[in-house]
LOTI-913551 format. One line per 2 residues: number of its first residue (from 1); for each residue x, y, z of C-alpha. Coordinates in pm, whole numbers, plus 50000, padded with zeros to 5 digits. Example, Ala and Ser with C-alpha at 12.3 -4.5 7.8 and 13.67 -1.06 7.14 Angstrom:
! residues 2
1) 51230,49550,50780 | 51367,49894,50714 $
This chain:
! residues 701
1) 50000,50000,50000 | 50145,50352,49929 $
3) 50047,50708,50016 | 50156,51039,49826 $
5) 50342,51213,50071 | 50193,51532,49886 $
7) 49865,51437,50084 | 49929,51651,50386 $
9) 49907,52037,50399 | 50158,52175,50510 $
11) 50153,52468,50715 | 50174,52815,50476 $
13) 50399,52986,50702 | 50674,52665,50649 $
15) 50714,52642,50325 | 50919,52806,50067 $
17) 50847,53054,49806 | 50704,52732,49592 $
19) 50512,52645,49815 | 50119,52486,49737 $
21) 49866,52380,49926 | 49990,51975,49864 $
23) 50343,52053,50000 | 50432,51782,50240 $
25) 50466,51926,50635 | 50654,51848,50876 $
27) 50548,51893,51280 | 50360,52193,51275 $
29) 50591,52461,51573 | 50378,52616,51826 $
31) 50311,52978,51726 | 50498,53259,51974 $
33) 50431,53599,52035 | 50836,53655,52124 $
35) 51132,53452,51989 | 51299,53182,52227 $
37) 51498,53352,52436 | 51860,53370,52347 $
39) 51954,53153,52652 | 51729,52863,52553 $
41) 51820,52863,52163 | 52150,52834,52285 $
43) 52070,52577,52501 | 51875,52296,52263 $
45) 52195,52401,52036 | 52407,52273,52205 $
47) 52218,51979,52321 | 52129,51885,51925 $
49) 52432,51983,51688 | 52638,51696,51502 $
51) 52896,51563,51734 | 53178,51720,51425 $
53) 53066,52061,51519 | 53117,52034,51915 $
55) 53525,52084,51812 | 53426,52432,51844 $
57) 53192,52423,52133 | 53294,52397,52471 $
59) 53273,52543,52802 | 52924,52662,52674 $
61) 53076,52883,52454 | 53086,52875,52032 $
63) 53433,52973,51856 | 53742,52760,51655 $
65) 53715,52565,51338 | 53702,52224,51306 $
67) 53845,52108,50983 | 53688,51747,51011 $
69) 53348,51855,50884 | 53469,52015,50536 $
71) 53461,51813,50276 | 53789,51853,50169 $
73) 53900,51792,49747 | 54088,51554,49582 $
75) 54334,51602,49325 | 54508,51369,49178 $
77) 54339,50996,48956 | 54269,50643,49104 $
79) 54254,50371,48879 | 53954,50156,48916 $
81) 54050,49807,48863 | 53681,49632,48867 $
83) 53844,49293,48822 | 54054,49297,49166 $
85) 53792,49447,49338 | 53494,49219,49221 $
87) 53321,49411,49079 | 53001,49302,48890 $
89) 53044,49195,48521 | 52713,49180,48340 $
91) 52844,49030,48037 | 52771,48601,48016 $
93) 52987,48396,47901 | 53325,48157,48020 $
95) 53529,48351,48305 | 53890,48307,48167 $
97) 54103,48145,48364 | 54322,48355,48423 $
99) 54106,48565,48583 | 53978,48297,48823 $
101) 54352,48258,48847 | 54407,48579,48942 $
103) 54155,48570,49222 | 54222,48263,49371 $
105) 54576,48443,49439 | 54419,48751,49632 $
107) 54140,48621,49752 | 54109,48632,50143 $
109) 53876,48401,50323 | 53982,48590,50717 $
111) 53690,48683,50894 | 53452,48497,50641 $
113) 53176,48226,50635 | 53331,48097,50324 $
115) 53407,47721,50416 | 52998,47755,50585 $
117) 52892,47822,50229 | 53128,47564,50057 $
119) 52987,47252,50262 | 52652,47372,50149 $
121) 52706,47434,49812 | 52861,47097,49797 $
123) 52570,46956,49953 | 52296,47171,49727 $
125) 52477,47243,49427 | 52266,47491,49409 $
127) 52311,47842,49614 | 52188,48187,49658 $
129) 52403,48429,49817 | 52257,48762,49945 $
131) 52413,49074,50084 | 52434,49408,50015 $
133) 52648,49567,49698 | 53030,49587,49661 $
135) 53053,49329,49970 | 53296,49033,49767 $
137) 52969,48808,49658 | 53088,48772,49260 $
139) 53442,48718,49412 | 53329,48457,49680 $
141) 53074,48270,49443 | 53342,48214,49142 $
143) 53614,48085,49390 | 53303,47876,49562 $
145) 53325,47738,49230 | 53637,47710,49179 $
147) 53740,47536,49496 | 53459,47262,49449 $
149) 53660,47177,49143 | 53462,47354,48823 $
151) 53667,47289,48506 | 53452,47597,48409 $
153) 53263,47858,48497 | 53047,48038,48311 $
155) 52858,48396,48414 | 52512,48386,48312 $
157) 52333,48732,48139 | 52193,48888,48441 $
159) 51897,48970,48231 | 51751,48586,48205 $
161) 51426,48546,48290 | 51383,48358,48646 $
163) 51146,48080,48409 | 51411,48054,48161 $
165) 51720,48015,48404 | 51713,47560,48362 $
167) 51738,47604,47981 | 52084,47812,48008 $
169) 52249,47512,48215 | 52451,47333,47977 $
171) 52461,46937,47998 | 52862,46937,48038 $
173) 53001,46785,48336 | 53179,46966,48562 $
175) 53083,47318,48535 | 53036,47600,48726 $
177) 52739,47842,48637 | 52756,48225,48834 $
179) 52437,48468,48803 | 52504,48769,48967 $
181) 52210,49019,49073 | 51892,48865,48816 $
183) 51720,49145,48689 | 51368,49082,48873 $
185) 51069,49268,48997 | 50771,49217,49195 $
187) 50537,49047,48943 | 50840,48809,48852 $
189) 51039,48740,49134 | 51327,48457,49132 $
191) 51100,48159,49323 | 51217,47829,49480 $
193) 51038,47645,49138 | 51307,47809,48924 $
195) 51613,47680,49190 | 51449,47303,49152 $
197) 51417,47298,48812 | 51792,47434,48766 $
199) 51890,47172,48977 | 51748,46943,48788 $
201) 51942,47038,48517 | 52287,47009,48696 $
203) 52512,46680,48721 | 52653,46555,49036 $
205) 52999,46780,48974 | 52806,47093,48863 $
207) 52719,47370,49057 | 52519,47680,49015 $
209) 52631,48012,49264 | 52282,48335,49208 $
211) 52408,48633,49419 | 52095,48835,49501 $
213) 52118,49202,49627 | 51875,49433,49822 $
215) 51693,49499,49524 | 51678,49130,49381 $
217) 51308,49018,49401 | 51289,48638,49576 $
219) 51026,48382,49655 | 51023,48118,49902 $
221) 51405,48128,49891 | 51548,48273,50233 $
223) 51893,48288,50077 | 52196,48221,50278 $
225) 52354,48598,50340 | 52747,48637,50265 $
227) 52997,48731,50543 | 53251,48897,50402 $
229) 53631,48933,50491 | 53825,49161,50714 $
231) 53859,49514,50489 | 54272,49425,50696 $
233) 54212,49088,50531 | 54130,49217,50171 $
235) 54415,49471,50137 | 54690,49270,50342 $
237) 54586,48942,50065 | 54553,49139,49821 $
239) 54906,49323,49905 | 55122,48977,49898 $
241) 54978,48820,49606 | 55162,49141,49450 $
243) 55480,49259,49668 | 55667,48939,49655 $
245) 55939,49098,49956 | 55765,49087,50321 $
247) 55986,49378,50409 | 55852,49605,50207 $
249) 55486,49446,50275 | 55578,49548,50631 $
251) 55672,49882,50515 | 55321,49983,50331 $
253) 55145,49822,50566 | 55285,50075,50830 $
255) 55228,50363,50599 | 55027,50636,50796 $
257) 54813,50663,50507 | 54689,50277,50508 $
259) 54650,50295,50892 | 54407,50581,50849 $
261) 54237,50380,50614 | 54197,50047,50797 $
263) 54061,50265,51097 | 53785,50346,50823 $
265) 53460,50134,50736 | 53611,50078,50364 $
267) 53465,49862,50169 | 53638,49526,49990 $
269) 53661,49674,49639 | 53820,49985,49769 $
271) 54125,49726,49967 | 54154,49609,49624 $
273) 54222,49893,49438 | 54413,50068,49694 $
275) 54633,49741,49695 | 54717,49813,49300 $
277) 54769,50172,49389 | 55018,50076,49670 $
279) 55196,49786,49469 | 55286,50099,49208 $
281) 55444,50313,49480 | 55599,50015,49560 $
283) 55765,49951,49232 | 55836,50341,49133 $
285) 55760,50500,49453 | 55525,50747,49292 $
287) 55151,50797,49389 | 55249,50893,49733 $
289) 54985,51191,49713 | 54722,50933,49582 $
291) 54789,50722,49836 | 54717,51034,50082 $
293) 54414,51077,49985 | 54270,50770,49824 $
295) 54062,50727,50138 | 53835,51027,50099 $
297) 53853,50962,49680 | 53695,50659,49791 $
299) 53418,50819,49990 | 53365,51030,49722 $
301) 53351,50812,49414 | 53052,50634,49650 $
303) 52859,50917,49681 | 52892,51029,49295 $
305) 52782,50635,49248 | 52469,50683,49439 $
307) 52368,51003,49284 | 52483,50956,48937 $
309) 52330,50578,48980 | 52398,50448,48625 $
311) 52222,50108,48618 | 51908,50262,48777 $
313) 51917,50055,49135 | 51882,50331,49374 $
315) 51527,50478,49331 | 51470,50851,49410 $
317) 51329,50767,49770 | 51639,50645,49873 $
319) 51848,50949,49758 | 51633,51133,49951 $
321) 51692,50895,50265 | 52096,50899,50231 $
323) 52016,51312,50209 | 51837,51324,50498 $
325) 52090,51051,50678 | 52350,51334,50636 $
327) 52134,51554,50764 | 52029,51378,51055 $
329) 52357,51177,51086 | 52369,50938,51432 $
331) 51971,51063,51523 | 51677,50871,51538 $
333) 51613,50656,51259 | 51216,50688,51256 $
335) 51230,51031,51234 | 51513,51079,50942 $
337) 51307,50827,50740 | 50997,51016,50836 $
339) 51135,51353,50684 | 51321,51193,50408 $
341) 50986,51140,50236 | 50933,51510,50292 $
343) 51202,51577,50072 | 51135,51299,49843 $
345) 50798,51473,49778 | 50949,51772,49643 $
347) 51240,51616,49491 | 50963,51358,49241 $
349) 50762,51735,49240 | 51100,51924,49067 $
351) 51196,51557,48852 | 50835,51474,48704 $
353) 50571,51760,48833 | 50250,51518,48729 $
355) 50411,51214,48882 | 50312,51190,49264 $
357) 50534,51072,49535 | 50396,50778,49653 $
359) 50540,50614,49954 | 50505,50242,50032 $
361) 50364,50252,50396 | 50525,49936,50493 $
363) 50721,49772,50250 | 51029,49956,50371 $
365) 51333,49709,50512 | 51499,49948,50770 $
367) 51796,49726,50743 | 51854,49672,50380 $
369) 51810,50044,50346 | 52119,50094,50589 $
371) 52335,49884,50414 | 52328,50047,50067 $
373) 52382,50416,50298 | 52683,50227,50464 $
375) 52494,50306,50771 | 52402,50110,51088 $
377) 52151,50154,51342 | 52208,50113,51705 $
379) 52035,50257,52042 | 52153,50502,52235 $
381) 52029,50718,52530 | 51957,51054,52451 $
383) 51841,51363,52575 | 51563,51534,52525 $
385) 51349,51840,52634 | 51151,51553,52785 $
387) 51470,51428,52963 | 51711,51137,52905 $
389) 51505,50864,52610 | 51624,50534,52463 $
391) 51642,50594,52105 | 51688,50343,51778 $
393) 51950,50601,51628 | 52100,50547,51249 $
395) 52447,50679,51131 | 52633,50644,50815 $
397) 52971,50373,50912 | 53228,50625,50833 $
399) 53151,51011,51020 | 53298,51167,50696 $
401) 53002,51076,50480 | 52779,51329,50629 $
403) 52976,51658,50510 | 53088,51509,50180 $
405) 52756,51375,50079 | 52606,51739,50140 $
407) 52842,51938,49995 | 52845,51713,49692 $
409) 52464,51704,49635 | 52449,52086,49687 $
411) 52758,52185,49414 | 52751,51886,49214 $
413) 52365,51857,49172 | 52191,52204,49123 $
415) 51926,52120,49012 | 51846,51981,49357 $
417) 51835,52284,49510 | 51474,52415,49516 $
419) 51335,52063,49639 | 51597,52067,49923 $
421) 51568,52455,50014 | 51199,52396,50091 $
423) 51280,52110,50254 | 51484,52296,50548 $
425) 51275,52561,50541 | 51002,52328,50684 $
427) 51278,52167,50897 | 51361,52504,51042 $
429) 51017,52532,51175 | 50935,52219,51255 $
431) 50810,52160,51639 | 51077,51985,51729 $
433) 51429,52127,51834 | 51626,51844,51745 $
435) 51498,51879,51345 | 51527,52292,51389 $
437) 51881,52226,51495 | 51995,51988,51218 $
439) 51839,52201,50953 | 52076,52493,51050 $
441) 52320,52268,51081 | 52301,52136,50747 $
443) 52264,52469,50584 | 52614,52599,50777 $
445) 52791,52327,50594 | 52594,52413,50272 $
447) 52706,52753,50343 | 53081,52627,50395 $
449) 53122,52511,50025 | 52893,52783,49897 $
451) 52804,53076,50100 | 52685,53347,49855 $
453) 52422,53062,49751 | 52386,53026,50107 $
455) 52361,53310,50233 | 52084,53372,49927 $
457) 51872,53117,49899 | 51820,53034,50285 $
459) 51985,53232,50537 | 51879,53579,50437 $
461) 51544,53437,50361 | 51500,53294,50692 $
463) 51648,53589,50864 | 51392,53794,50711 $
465) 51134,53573,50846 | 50767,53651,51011 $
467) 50849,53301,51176 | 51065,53322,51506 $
469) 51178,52959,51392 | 51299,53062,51142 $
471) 51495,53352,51197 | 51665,53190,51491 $
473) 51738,52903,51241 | 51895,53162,51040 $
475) 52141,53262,51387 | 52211,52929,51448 $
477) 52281,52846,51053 | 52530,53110,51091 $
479) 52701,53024,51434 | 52766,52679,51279 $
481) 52883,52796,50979 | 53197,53021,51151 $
483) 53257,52684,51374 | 53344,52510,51090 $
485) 53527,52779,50900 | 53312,52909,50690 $
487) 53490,53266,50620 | 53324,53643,50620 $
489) 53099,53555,50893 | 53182,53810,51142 $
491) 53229,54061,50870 | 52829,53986,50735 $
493) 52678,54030,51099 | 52932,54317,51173 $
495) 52767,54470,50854 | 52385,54391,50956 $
497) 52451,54539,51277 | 52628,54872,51204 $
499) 52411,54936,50860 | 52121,55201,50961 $
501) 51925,55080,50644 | 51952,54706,50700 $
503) 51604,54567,50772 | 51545,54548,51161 $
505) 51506,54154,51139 | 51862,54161,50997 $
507) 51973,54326,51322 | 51814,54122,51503 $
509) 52001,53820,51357 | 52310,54000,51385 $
511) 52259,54057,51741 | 52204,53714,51813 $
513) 52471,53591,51655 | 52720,53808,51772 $
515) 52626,53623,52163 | 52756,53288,52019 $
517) 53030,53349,51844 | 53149,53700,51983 $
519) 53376,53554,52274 | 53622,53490,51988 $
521) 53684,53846,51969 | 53518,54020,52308 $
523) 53652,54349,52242 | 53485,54428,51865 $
525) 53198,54231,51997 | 53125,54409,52283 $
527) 53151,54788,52058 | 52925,54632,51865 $
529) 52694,54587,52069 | 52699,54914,52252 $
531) 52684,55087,51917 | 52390,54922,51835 $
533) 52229,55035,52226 | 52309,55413,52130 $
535) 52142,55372,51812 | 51864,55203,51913 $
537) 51866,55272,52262 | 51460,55339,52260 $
539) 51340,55032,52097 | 51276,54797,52385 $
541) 51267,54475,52141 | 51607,54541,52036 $
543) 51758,54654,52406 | 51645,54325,52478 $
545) 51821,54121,52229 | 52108,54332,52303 $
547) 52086,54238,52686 | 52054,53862,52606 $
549) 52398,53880,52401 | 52586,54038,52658 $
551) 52427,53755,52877 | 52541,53470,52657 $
553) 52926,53647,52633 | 52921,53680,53025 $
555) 52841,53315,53058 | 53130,53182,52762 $
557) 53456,53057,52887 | 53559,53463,52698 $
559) 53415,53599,53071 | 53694,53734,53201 $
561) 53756,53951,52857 | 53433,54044,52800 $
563) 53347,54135,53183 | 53694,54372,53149 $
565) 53555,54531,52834 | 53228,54608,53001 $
567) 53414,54761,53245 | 53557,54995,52994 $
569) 53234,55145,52935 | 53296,55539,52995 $
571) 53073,55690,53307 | 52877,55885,53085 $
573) 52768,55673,52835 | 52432,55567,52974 $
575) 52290,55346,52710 | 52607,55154,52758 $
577) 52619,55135,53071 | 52235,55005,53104 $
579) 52334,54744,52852 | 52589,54592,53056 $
581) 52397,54533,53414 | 52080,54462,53227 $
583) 52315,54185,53048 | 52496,54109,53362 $
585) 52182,54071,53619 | 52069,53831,53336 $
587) 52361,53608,53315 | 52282,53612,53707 $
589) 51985,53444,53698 | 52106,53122,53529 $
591) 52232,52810,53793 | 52429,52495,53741 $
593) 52256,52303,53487 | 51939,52579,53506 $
595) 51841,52379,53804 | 51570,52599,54043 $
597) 51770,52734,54313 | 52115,52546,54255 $
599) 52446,52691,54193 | 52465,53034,54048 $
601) 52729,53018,53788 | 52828,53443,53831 $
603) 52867,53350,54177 | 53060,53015,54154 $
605) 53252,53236,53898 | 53335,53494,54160 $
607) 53453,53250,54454 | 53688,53091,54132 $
609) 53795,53448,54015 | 53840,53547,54367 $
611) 54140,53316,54427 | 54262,53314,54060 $
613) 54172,53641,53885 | 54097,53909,54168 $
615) 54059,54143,53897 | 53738,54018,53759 $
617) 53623,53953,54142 | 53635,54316,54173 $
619) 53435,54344,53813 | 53137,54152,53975 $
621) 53107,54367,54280 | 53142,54651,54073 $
623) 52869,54559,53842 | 52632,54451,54128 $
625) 52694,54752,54311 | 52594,54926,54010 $
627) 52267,54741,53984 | 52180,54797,54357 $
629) 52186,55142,54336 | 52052,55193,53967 $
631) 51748,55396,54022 | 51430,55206,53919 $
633) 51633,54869,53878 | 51731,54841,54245 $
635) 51387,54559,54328 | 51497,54364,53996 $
637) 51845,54319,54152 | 51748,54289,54479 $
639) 51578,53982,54425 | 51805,53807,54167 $
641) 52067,53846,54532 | 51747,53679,54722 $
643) 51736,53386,54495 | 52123,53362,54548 $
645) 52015,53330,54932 | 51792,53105,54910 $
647) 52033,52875,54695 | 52306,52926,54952 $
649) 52084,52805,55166 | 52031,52488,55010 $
651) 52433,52471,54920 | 52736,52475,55134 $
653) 52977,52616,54831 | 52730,52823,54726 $
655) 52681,52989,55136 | 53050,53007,55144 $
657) 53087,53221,54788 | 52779,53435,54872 $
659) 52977,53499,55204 | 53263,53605,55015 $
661) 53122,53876,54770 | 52874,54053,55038 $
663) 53120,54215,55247 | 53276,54339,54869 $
665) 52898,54508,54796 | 52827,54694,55187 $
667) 53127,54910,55130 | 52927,55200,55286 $
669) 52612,55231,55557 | 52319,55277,55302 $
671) 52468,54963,55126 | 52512,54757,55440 $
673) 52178,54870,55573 | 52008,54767,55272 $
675) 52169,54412,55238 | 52115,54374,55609 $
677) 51736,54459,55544 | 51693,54194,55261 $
679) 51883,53920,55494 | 51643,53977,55791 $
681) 51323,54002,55612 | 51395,53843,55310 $
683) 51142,53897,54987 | 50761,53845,55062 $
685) 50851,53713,55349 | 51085,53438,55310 $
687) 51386,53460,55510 | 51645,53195,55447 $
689) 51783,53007,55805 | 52103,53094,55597 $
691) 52037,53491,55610 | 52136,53460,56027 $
693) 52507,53321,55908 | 52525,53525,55628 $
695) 52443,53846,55840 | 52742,53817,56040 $
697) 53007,53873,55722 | 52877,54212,55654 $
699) 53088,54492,55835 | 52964,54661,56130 $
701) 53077,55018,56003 $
């Protein structure tokens, strides 16, 4: 049964500028009359990015490039030698001996069920071997053959038809008969009736090897599946059947480059063809730079196969799964097949308009799809808004994939584009952070390898937004994209934010954006956001946003350099100095792991700074004794210092720090008076047991 994924509206405000009422939808995000804070974006950022961006997060705190995630290039030619790496021949016909000769000599049986499927094919005579693509079956089933003494062995035309498969079995004795992947389809699959009656056909010394691939079609045959060798195995066989000296095998063995690529999930027909490539720099010492990087050429050749997909095995759907298996790279697997037919939809909509996307509703193999992605699927705790969950999580075998497979879809296949631009555009405001997250992080490495299309076709576009989703999308696509390296970022928000004729949603962005990643440089940072205060010092949407980025920079591991550069601000430069306690008081309000009354960070940041940095001690009194005695902000800060009470009261460590920085903000009576006031009658009421202890650190005078 099948479904057009074009069946469900999808919400208007989602979609992209080609948007119709059949567009597919993803989970509809609650509507809000204010963005998410800048605290809490941060937050489920952190919590949902790919594990090759956190290089350049830590401490709580964006900045740094991590080189793994680009996709790197490749210069330089690999031969592909399809016969050492077994690679499917579709022609029929005798297999020259030589060839079988050939194979026998590199072929490595380590880690295999090879001698399994020899007793039964000895047995059976007849066998069907199943396993995914590029896995060694044409390899194992000739030397099957060959060990159970064939005098021949012919490949059959992969195009027979399952009825007519007896009549091609010769009546010589002694031969060998290999049909690898039979074309077949639903209406005529390859059933048990066609195995007897080839059987039948076959003397007692004549055997008959089918290999049968995800996509082979089979009835009342369970197949027996095909373990195949070590990748070590593969290469190190493949190796001595062609450096005679073990000296030298010992020497490329140890190369750094072949270590790399044993640590890699490579598959058996890229050990072969590395093995030629090694056995020249063996014998003329050249290749040494395609040796280098013959690991990612391999990566990338796959991916051009899938795409380019010349003998028409991969249907559409699944391009759109291994797309959205980059996107969503080690998440849950329900949910990246869920939104892969999202963007299957509008990739069938861009490829044939009056064609629709119809989705088989449960004739979907989970695992045979993850073995043509190279992917597995394993479970993993994970958590969630909802707290720590048990998930069923799917990730491509080899990290790399991710990056390499986006960036070549997005520059090597443009006419891709619209159908996967809508599609993060309804990611982005999807209700669920985990799929908002990916999306941005997706178009950062999109942006990486092409940022003026970027910056174009989504980011602006987002950041110009009605949709709160989606303009924080845009911040976060941003953020991610200077993690990585993607240049000129600081230069386009430094732009958005100083340009008096940008559009205020640009600002906004700008602002935003300038909290995550402006630790890297506090001091531009920081005059940038002051500039933008005395601007737009009367628009209380934008003072906010401006607060909430001072916030994020006072609670980076960049602290200590931006708390210095706040304290810079000149005496009478009120907008500035607004910004920076209105920034600071917020950053006060946040607690280890934003439990309700547990450790204050500013305050576990002052008892720290107090024995290692006195200098930025003195910052924090400064700034609170600023906010005490701002007029009409003095009951806002006098209760962010009760909620410190009440944690101390609930906190040895945090008792003993509070202790510490109230004798630093009574430094005169009216201070001392009032601190002593909030510490005996507390705030509505509530007086801590704590505020007794705590009374007796504050100076009598």
């Amino acid at each position: 049964m099948s479904t057009p994924v074009g069946d469900a509206a999808a919400p208007a405000e989602a979609a992209g500028p080609a948007e119709s009422p059949a567009e597919p939808a993803a989970a509809a995000a609650p509507e809000e009359a204010q963005p998410q804070s800048a605290y809490d974006a941060r937050r489920d950022l952190l919590r949902d990015i790919p594990d090759a961006m956190r290089g350049g997060v830590g401490g709580g705190q964006f900045g740094g490039v991590n080189h793994g995630i680009s996709g790197g290039t490749f210069h330089g030619g690999i031969t592909v030698n399809n016969l050492a790496a077994g690679g499917a021949a579709y022609t029929s016909g005798e297999v020259p001996k030589a060839t079988l000769k050939l194979l026998d000599r590199v072929f490595a049986e380590e880690g295999s069920n090879f001698q399994d499927l020899l007793e039964r094919l000895r047995k059976e005579r007849v066998l069907v071997l199943t396993g995914p693509r590029f896995t060694g079956r044409r390899t194992a089933a000739l030397m099957l053959l060959r060990h159970l003494g064939a005098s021949s062995v012919h490949q059959l035309d992969r195009s027979t038809a399952p009825e007519n498969l007896a009549e091609q079995l010769g009546s010589r004795e002694a031969r060998g008969y290999v049909l690898c992947d039979p074309i077949t389809t639903r209406n005529q699959p390859l059933r048990d009736t066609h195995l007897l009656a080839a059987r039948d056909e076959l003397d007692e010394r004549s055997f008959l090897v089918i290999t049968a691939g995800p996509h082979t079609h089979l009835e009342g045959i369970a197949g027996l599946p095909w373990q195949p060798p070590a990748t070590a195995a593969v290469l190190h066989s493949s190796l001595r059947a062609r450096v005679a000296d073990e000296g030298e095998l010992r020497r490329l063995l140890a190369l750094p480059p072949v270590t790399d690529f044993l640590s890699r999930h490579h598959q058996i027909r890229e050990a072969a063809r590395f093995a030629v490539l090694l056995e020249q720099h063996s014998l003329d010492g050249a290749g040494a730079s395609e040796i280098e990087h013959f690991s990612r050429a391999a990566l990338e050749q796959q991916i051009q196969e899938w795409f380019e997909d010349r003998d028409g095995t991969l249907h559409l759907r699944e391009k759109a799964f291994l797309v959205a298996l980059a996107a969503f790279h080690k998440g849950p697997y329900a949910l990246t097949a869920e939104l892969s037919d999202l963007l299957f939809g509008l990739l069938q909509r861009t490829e044939d308009p009056a064609l629709p996307a119809a989705v088989p509703v449960f004739g979907t193999n989970p695992a045979k799809r993850l073995q043509l992605a190279r992917a597995i699927r394993y479970p993993k705790e994970e958590q969630t808004e909802w707290g720590p969950v048990t998930q069923s999580m799917a990730a491509f075998q080899d990290d790399r994939l991710a990056a390499v497979l986006l960036r070549e879809v997005w520059t090597g296949h443009p006419s891709a584009r619209p159908a996967l631009v809508g599609w993060l555009r309804l990611l982005a405001a999807d209700g669920r952070s985990f799929v908002r997250t990916r999306a941005a992080s997706t178009v950062a490495v999109l942006a990486l390898h092409d940022l003026p299309s970027a910056m174009a076709l989504v980011i602006e576009d987002w950041a110009l937004s009605d949709r709160p989703w989606l303009r924080i999308g845009a911040v976060n696509a941003l953020a991610l994209a200077h993690v990585i390296g993607t240049p000129n970022i600081p230069r386009i928000i430094d732009r958005w934010c100083a340009d008096e004729d940008a559009p205020a949603r640009l600002r906004w962005a700008a602002i935003r954006v300038h909290g995550l990643i402006g630790d890297e440089r506090p001091a531009q940072t920081v005059e940038a956001l002051r500039a933008a205060v005395r601007r737009d010092g009367n628009d209380t949407a934008v003072l906010r946003e401006l607060a909430q980025s001072v916030e994020l920079l006072l609670l980076s591991d960049a602290r200590d350099e931006v708390l210095e550069e706040l304290l810079r601000t000149r005496d009478d430069d009120r907008a500035a100095i607004g910004l920076a306690l209105d920034g600071f008081l917020r950053a006060c309000g946040h607690t280890e792991d934003d439990e309700p009354h547990g450790r204050p960070l500013v305050l576990h940041w002052y008892a720290r700074a107090a024995a290692t940095r006195p200098e930025s001690a003195r910052g924090i009194a400064v700034l609170w004794r600023a906010a005490l005695d701002r007029p009409g902000g003095q009951e806002e800060a006098l209760d962010l210092l009760h909620d410190w009470v009440v944690a101390a009261d609930r906190d040895r460590d945090t008792e003993w720090a509070l202790a510490a920085l109230l004798p630093a903000l009574a430094t005169g009576t009216r201070e001392r008076d009032r601190l002593s006031h909030l510490l005996h009658h507390g705030v509505h009421g509530e007086v801590p047991a704590v505020s007794v202890r705590l009374l007796t650190v504050l100076p009598t005078h």
